[in-house]
Backbone bond lengths (Angstrom), bond angles and torsions (degrees), N, CA, C in turn:
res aa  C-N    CA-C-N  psi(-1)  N-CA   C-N-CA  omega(-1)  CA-C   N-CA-C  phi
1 X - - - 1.461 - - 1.528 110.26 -
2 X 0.932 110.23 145.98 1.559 127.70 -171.36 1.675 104.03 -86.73
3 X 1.485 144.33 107.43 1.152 154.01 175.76 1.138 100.48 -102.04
4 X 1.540 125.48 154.09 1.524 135.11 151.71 1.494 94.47 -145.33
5 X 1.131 111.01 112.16 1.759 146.70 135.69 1.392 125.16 -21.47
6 X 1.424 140.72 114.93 1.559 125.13 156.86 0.732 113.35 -101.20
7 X 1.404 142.37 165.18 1.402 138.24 157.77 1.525 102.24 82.62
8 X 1.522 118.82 84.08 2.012 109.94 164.21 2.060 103.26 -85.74
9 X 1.067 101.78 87.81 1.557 92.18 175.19 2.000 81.09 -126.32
10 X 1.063 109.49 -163.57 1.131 121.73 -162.11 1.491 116.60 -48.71
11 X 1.454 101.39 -43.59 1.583 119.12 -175.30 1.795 102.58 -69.52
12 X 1.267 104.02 -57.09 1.548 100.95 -166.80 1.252 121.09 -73.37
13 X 1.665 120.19 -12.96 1.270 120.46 -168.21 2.365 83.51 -84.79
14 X 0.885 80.50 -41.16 1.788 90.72 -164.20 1.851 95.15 -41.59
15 X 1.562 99.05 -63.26 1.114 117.87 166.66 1.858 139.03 -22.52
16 X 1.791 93.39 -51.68 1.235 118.74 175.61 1.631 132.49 -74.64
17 X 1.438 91.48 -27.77 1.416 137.25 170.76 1.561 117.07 -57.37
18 X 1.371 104.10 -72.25 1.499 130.28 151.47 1.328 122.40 -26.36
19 X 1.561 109.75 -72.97 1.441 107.79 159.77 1.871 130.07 -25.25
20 X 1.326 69.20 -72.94 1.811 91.70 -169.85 1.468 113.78 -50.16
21 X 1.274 129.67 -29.18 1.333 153.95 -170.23 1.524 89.15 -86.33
22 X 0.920 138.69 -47.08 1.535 122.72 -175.59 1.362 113.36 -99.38
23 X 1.384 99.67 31.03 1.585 111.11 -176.78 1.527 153.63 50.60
24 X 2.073 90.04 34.85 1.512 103.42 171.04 1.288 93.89 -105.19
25 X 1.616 96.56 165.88 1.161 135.74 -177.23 1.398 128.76 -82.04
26 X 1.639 109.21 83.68 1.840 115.35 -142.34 1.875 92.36 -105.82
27 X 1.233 84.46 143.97 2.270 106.77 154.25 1.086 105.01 -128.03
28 X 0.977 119.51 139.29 1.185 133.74 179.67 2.092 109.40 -116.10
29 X 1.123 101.82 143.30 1.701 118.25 -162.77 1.474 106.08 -94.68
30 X 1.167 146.24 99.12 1.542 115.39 146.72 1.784 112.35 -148.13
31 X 1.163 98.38 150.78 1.905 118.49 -173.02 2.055 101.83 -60.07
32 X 1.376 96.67 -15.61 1.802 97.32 -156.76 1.736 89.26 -115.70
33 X 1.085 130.24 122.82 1.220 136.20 161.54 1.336 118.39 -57.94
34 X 1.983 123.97 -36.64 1.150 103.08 -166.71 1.910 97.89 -105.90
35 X 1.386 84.68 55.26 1.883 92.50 177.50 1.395 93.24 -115.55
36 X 1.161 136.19 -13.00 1.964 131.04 152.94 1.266 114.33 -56.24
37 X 0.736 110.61 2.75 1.565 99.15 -175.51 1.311 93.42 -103.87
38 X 1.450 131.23 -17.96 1.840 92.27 173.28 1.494 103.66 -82.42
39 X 1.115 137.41 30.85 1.263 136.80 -175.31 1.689 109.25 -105.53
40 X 1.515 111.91 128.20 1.718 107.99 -161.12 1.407 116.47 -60.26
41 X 1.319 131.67 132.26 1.552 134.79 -161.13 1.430 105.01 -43.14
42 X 1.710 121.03 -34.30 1.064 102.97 178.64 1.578 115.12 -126.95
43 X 1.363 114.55 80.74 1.198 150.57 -174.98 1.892 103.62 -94.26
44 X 1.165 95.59 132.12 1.627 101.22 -161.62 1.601 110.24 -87.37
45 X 1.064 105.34 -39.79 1.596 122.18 175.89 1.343 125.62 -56.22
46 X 1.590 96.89 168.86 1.752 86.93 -171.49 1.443 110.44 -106.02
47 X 1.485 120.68 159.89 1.555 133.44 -151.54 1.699 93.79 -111.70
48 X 1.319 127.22 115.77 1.648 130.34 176.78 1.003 120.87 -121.73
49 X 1.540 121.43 117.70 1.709 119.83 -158.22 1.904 99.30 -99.37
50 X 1.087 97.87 106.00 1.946 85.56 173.66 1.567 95.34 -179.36
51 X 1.198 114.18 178.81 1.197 118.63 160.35 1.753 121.69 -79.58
52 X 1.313 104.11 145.98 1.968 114.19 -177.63 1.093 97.58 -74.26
53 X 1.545 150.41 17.89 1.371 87.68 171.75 1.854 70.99 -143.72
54 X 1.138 106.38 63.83 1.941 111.93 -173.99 1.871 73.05 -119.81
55 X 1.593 98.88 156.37 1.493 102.66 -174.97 1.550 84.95 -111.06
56 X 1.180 119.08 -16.47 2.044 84.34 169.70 1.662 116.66 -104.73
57 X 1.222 106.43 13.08 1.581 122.49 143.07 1.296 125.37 -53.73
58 X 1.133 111.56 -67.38 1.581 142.83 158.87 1.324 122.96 -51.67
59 X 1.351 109.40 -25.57 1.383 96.67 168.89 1.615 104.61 -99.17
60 X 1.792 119.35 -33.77 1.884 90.78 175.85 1.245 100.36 -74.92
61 X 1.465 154.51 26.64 1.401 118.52 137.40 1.155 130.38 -114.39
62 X 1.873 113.91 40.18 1.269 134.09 103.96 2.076 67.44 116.89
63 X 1.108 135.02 81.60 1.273 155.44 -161.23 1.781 95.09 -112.02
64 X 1.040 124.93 -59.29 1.095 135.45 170.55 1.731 129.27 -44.02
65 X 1.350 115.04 -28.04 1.229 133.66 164.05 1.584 124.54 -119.79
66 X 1.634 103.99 23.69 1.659 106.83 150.79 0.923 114.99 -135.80
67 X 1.431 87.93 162.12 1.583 139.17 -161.24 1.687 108.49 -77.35
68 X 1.720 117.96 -29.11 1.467 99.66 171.60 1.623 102.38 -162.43
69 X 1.334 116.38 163.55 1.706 115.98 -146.20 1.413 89.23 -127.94
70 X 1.607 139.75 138.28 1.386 130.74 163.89 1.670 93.86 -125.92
71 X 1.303 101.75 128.49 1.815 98.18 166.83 2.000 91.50 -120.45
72 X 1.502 73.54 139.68 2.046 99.14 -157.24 1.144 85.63 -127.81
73 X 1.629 158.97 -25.09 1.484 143.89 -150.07 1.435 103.58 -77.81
74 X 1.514 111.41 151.90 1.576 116.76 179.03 1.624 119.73 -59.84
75 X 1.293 113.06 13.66 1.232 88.80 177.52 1.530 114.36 -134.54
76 X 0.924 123.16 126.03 1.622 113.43 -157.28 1.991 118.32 -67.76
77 X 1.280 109.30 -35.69 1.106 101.44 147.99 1.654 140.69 -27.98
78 X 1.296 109.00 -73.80 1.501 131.09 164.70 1.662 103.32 -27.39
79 X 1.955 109.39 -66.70 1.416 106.79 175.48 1.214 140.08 -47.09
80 X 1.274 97.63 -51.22 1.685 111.82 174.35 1.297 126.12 -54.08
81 X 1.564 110.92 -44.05 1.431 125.91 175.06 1.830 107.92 -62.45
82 X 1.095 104.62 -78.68 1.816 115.72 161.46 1.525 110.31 -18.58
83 X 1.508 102.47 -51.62 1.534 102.02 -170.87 1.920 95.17 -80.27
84 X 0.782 139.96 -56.46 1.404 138.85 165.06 1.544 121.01 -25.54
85 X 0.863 108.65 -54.55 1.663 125.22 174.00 1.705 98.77 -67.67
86 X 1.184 132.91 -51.68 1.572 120.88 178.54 1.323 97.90 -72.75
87 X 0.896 144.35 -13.80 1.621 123.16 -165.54 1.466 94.60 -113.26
88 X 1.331 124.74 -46.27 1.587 114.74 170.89 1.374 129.40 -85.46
89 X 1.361 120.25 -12.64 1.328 113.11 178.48 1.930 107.88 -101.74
90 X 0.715 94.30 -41.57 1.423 115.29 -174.03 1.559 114.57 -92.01
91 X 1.344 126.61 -25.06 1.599 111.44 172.30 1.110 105.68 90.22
92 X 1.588 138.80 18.85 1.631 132.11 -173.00 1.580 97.92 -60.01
93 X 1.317 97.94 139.81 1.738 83.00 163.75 1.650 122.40 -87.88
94 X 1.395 110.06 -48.99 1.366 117.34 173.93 1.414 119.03 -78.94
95 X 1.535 142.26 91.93 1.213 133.04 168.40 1.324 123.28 -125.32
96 X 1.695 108.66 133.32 1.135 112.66 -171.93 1.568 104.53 -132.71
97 X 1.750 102.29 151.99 1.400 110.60 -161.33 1.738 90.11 -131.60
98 X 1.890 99.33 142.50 1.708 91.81 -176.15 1.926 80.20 -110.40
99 X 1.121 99.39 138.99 1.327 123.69 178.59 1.764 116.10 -110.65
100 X 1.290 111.29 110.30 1.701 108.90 155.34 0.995 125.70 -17.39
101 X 1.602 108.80 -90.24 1.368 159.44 -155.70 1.610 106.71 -76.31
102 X 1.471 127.70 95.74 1.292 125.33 -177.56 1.494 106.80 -67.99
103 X 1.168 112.64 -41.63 1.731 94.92 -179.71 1.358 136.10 -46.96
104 X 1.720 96.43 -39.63 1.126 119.68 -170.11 1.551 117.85 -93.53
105 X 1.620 113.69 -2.58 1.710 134.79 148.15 1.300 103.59 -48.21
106 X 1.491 114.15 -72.77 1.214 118.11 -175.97 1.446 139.10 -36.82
107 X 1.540 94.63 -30.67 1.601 101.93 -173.18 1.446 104.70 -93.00
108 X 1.275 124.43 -7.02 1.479 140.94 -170.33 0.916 104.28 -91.42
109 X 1.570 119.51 -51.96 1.270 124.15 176.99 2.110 118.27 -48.67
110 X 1.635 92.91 -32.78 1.464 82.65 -166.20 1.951 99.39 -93.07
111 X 1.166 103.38 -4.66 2.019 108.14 162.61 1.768 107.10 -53.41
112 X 1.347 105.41 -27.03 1.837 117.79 -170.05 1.454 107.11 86.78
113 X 1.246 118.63 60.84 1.928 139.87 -166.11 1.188 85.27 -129.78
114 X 1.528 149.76 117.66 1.479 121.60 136.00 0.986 111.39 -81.79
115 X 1.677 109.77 153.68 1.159 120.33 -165.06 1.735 94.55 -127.48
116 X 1.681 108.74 150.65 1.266 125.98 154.60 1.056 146.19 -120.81
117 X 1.872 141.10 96.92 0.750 120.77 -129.04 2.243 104.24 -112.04
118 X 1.403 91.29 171.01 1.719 81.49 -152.15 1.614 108.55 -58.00
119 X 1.281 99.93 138.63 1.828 102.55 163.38 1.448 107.33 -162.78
120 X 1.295 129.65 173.43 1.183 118.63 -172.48 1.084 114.31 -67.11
121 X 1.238 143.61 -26.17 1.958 113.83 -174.33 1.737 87.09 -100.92
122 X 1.619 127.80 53.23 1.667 106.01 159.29 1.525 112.92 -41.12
123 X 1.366 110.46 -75.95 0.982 141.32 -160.00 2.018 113.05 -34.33
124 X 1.584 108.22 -32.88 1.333 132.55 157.87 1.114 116.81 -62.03
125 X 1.481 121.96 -54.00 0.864 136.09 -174.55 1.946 120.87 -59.98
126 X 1.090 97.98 -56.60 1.593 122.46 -176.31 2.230 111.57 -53.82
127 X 2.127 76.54 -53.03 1.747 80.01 162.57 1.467 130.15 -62.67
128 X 1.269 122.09 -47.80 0.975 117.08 145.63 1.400 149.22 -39.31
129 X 1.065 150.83 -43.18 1.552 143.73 119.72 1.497 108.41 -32.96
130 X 0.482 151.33 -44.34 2.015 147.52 -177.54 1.621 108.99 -77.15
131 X 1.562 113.72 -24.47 1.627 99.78 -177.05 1.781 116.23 -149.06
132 X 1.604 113.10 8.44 1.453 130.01 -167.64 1.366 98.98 -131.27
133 X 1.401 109.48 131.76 1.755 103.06 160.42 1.402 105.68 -92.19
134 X 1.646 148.72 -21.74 0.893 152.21 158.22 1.277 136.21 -74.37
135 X 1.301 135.97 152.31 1.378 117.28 -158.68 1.839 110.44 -88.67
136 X 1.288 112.45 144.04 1.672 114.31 -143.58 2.222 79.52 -100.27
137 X 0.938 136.60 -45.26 1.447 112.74 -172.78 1.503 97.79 -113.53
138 X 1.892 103.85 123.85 0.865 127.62 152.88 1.367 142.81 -30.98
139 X 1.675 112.17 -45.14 1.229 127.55 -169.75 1.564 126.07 -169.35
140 X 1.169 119.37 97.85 1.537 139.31 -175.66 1.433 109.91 -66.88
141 X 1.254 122.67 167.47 1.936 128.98 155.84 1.179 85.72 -111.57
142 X 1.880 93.07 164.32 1.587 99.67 -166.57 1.604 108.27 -47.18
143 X 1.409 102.70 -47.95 1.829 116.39 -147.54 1.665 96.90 -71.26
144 X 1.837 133.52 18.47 1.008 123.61 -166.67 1.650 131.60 48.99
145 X 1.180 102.05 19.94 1.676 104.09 -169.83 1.550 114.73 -71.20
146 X 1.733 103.98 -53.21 1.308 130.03 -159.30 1.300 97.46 -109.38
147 X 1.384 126.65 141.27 1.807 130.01 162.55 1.649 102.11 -131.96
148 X 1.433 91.30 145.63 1.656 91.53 179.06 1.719 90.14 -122.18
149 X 1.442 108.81 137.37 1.430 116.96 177.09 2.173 105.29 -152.81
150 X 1.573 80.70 156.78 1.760 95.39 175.68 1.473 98.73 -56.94
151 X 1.239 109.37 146.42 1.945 108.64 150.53 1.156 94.29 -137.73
152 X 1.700 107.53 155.78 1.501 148.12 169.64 1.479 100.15 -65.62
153 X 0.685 130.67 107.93 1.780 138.14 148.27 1.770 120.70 -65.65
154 X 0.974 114.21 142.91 1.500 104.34 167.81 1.579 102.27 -100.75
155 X 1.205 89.08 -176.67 1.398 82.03 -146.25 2.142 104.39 -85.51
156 X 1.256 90.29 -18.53 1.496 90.50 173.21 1.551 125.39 -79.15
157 X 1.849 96.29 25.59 1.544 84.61 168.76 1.909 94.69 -113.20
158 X 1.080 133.48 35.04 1.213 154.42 -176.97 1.578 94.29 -83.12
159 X 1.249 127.79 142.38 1.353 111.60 -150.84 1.293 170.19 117.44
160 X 1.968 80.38 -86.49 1.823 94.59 158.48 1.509 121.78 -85.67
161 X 1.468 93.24 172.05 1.769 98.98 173.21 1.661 114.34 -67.73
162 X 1.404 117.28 139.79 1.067 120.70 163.94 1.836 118.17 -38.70
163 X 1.133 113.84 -40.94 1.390 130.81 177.33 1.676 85.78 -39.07
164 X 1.295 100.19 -84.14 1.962 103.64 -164.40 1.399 121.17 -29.37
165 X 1.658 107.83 -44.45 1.188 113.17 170.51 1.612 128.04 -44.89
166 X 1.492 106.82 -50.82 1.395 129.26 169.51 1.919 109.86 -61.23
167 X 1.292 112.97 -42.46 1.215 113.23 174.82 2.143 110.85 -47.73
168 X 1.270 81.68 -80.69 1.672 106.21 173.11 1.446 115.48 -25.73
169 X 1.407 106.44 -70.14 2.229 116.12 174.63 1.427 100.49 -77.46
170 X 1.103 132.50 -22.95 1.916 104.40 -174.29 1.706 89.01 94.36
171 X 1.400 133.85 -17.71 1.730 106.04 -156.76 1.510 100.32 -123.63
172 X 1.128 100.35 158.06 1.686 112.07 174.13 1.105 130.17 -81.02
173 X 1.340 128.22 104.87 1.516 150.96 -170.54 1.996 85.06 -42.42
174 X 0.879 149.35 145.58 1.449 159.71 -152.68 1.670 95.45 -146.24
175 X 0.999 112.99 -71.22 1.794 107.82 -149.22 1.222 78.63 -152.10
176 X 1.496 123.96 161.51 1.504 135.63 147.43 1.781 114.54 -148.92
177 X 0.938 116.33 152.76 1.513 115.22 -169.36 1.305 114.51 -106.94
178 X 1.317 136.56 136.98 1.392 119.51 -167.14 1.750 96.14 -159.70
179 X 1.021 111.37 117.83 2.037 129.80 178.12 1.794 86.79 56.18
180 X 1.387 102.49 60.92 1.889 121.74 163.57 1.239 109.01 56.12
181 X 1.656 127.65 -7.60 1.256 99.84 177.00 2.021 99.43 -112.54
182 X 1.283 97.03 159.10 1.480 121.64 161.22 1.461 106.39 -65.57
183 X 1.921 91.07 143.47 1.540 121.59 172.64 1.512 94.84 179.54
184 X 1.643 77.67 140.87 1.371 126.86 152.31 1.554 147.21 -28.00
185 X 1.234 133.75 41.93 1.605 121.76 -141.30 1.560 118.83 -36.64
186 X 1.326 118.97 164.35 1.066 114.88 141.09 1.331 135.09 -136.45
187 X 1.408 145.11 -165.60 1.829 121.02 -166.76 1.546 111.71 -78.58
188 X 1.555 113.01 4.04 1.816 100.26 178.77 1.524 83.98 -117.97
189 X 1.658 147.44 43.41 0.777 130.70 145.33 1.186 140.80 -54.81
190 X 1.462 124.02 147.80 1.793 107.21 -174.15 1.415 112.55 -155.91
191 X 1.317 98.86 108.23 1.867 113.75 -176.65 1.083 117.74 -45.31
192 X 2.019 107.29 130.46 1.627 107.24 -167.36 1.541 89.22 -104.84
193 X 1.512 107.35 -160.78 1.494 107.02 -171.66 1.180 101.38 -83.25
194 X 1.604 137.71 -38.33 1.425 151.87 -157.33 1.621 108.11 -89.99
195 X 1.266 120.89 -19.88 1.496 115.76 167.32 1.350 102.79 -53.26
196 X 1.925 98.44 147.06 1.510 137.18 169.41 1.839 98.65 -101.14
197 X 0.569 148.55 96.19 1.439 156.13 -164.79 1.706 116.36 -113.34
198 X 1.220 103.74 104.34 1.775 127.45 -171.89 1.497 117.63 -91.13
199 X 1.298 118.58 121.50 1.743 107.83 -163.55 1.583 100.29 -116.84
200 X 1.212 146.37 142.49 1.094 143.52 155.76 1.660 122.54 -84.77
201 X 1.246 121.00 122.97 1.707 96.32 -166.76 1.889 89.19 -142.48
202 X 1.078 135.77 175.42 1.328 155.54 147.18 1.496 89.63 -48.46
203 X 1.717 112.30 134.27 1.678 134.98 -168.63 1.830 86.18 -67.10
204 X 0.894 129.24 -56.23 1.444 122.59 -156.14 1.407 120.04 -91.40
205 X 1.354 99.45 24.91 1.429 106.19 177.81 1.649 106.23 -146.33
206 X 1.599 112.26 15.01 1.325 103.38 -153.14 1.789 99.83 -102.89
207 X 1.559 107.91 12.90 1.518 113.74 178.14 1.309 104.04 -106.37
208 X 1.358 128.52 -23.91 1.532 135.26 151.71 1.448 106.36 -35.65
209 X 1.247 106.35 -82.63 1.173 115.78 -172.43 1.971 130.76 -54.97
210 X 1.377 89.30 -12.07 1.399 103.78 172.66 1.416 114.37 -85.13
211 X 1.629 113.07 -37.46 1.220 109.07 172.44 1.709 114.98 -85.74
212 X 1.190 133.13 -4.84 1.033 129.82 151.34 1.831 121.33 -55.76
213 X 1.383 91.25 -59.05 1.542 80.21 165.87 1.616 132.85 -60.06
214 X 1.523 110.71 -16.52 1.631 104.63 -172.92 1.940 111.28 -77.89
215 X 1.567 97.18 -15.71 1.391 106.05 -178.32 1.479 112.98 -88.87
216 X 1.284 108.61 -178.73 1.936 105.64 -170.00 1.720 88.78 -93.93
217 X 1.661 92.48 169.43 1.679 96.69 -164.96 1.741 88.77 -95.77
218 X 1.638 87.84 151.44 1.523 118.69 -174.47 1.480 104.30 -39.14
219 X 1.439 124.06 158.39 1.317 121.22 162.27 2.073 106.89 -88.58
220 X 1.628 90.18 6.93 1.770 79.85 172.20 0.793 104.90 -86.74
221 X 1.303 132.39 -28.72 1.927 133.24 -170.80 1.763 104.53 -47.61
222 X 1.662 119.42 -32.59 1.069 111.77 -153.87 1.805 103.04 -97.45
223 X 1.323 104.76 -5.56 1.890 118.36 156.52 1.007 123.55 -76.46
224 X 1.492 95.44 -16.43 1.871 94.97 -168.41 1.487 113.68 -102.03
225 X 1.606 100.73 4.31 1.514 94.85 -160.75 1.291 111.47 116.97
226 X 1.318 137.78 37.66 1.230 118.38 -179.74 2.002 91.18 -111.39
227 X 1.610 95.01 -152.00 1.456 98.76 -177.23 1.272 138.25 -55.72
């Protein structure tokens, strides 16, 4: 699916990142050139200097042939409008706007804008509405820090040790389910094809780590010690 991004500040580059890693087809939006750079050197997507909510902005980063719109820039204005313009001029189907101002969510919300407003798992949050009909983290702590959720594996991590997995995302394999019942890992664990596999990670890093898992594991894993 074809995404275009506004706003690369912390959230959207994270955001954009995310995408692309699970293998849509991302642009990313921003007015400031040296706001690419939080974007990973080798980030697949394309980089668009203008304002989000200009329609020949929007159209070179190809607005017209996607499937879902996120406006992420600090200023809620900017979003709303951007997000308005993809959903009314253009027909986006999926658009989502991160909003400051809760009051003013609300009233957006009832235009037919959803809106998200900042907290620590945005960034979870946002992917989810843009590419899941189901809800993508399982299980929060109160203070939103930590989320525990399923991830998709490809299939070439079938095989390895759970360890690698944990190496690769940064997060801790938690629980995984395998012929319906629950267990526990341990360090000579080793992913079958039929595991459901549950990762615990820090909220703002836990879409990284999801798209790490949907891809095949590094050929460094196998220098470092892997299988």
């Amino acid at each position: 699916m074809r995404v275009v991004v506004m706003g690369c500040g912390r959230v959207g580059a994270a955001l954009a990142d995310a995408l692309a890693r699970i293998g849509h087809d991302v642009a990313v939006i921003d007015r400031d050139s040296s706001a690419f750079q939080r974007l990973p050197a080798d980030f697949p997507g394309e980089r668009v200097l203008g304002m989000g909510f200009d329609r020949d902005v929007l159209l070179r980063a190809g607005i017209e042939s996607a499937g879902a719109f996120a406006a992420v820039s600090s200023g809620d204005n900017s979003n709303i409008i951007s997000a308005r313009v993809a959903r009314e001029n253009f027909g986006v189907e999926r658009v989502v706007a991160r909003i400051y101002d809760a009051k003013r969510a609300a009233v957006y919300e009832r235009l037919g804008i959803p809106t998200i407003a900042t907290v620590p798992w945005t960034t979870d949050r946002l992917l989810n509405a843009l590419t899941r009909d189901a809800e993508t983290t399982k299980w929060r702590d109160p203070t939103g820090s930590v989320s525990v959720a399923e991830v998709v594996l490809h299939e070439d991590w079938v095989g390895r040790r759970l360890t690698d997995l944990e190496s690769a995302t940064g997060a801790r394999v938690a629980f995984l389910i395998r012929f319906g019942e629950g267990m526990l890992p341990e360090i000579k664990t080793v992913l079958q094809a039929s595991d459901q596999v549950y990762i615990a990670a820090l909220a703002d890093h836990l879409t990284r780590a999801m798209g790490v898992a949907a891809l095949p594991p590094s050929p460094d894993l196998d220098s470092e010690g892997g299988r």
